[in-house]
N, C-alpha and C positions, 0 to 999 in steps of 0.2 A: 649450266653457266648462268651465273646470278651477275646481273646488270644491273650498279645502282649508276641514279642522276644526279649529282648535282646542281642543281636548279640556280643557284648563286653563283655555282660560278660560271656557270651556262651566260645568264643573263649578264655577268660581267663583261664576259667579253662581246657579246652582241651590243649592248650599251657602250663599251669603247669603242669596237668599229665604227657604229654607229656615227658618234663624237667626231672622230678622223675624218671619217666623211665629209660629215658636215662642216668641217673644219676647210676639209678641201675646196667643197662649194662654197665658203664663204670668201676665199681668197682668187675666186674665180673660175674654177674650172667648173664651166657652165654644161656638165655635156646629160642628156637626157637617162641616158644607164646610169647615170650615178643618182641621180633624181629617182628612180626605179628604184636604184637599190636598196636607198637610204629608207625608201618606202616600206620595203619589203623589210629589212633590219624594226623597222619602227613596230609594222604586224608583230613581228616574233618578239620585241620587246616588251608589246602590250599584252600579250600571251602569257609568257613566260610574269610579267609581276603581278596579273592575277592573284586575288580581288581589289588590291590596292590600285589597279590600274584603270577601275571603272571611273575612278574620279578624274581623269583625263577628259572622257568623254563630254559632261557639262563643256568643260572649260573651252573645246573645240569646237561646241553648238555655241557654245557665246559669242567664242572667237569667229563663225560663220556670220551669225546673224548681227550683229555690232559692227564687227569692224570689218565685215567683209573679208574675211582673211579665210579662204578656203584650204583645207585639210592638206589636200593634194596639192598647192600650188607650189609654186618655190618656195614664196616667204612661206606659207604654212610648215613646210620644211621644219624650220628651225623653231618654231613652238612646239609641235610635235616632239623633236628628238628630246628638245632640253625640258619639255615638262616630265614624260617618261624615263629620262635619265634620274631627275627627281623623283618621281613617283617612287621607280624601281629601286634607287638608294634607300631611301626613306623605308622602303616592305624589307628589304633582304640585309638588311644592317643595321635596323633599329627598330624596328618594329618585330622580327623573326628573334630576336634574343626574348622576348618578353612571350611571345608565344611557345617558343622551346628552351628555356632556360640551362645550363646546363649543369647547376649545381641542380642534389636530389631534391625529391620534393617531401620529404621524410627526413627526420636529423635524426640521428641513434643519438642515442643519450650515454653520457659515462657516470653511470654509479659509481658510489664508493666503494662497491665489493666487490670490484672488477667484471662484473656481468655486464654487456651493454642489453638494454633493452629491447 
């Protein structure tokens, strides 16, 4: 039994739940499991858009030490989700076409004497 991943569309929908979430939390519903959750959605988003997603990390020590805006807190919350929403766009739908192209990397040639090359 051969088990492939796809990793894009894994991260897709981890980055929509995600979104939802947040979505929720921002219209109110304040409850602490969903603060977890969106947490734990956030881990596996940083995971999953690996190496693109170390550039998060800066922006989060900025965000600690400047603005005082801690990782974990609520408001950290929503830089969190929508930077890595970012990030992750950005790796798995523009950046992943240029690393895996899907035209060959090799063009056969057409001769005039019907032989290809």
């Amino acid at each position: 039994m051969k088990i492939k991943f796809d990793f894009k569309r894994i991260w897709t929908v981890v980055a929509g739940i995600s979104l939802i979430l947040l979505g929720f939390h921002w219209f109110g519903i304040d409850y602490q499991q969903l603060e977890i959750s969106i947490l734990a959605l956030n881990v596996l988003a940083f995971i999953l858009a690996l190496p693109c997603s170390i550039f998060v990390l800066p922006v989060l020590v900025a965000s600690n030490h400047y603005l005082e805006l801690s990782p974990i807190s609520s408001d950290g919350l929503y830089l969190n989700t929508i930077f890595l929403a970012v990030i992750g766009a950005m790796q798995w739908f523009w950046i992943a076409k240029l690393w895996s192209p899907s035209e060959p990397s090799v063009q056969m040639l057409d001769l005039p004497d019907g032989k290809a090359g």
